[in-house]
N, C-alpha and C positions, 0 to 999 in steps of 0.2 A: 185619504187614498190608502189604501191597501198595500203591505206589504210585499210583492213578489220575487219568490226565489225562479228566477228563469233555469236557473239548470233543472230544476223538476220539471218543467214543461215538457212535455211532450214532443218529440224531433220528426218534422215532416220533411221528404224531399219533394219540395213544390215543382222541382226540375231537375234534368241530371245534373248535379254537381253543389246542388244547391239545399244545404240541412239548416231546416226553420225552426226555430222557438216563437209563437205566436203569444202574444194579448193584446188584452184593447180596454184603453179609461172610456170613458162616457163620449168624446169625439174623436178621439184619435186610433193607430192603429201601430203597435211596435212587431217589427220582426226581428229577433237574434238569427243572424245566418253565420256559417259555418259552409266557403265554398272553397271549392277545388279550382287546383290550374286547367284552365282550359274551358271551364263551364261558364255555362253565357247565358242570358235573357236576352230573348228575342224583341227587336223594336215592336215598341207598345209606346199607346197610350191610355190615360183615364181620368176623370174628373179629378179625384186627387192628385193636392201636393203631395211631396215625394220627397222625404231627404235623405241622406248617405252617411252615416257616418263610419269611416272604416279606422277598423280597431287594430289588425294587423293585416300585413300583404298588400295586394296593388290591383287594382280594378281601373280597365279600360271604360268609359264612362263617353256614349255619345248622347249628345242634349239637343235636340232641334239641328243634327248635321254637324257639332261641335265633336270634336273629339279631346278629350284631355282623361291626363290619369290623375287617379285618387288613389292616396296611402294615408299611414296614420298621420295624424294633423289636420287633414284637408277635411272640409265637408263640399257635398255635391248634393245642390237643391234644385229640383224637376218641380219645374212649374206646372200649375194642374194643365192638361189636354196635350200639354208639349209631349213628341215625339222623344221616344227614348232606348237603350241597349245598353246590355252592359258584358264585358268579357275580363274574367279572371286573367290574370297576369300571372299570381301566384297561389297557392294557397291561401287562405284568409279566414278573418272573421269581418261582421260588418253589423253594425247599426241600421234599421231602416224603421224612419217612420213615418208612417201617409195620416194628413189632415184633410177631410174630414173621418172618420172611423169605414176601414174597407168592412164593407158586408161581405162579400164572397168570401173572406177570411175568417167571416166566424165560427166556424164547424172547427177553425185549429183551435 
């Protein structure tokens, strides 16, 4: 597998509050985000799993109706079609990555 420097990646805001660094291996799909207090994803679902790993700050985290927070230490795993949102707590950064590989993410 390849090398990658994510800070050369390219920074998309996929939502207000929310700065992506996108790639993808052969089935998977990673996003570096970089988000703000207050910025949120709106409840969604998708075929893809969906994990969380938050590097700093605090994200409000609903799962199929669950609500719990994620900081660093925690991971938050979105099972594929399950129902989901999420609202910044604090500034942050965060890990995310969806198995099987998002297509609508490929143009990042």
């Amino acid at each position: 597998m390849p090398i990658i420097d994510t800070g050369s990646l390219k920074v998309i805001q996929r939502l207000p509050g929310w700065f992506g660094r996108y790639f993808h291996s052969e089935h998977m799909t990673f996003a570096h985000y970089d988000f703000k207090r207050g910025a949120s994803i709106h409840e969604h679902g998708h075929p893809e799993e969906e994990v969380y790993e938050v590097i700093e700050g605090e994200l409000e985290m609903t799962i199929d109706g669950t609500v719990q927070i994620v900081s660093p230490g925690f991971v938050a795993v979105v099972p594929s079609h399950a129902r989901h949102s999420i609202r910044a707590l604090s500034d942050g950064r965060v890990i995310i990555i969806d198995h099987p590989r998002r297509r609508e993410f490929e143009e990042s």
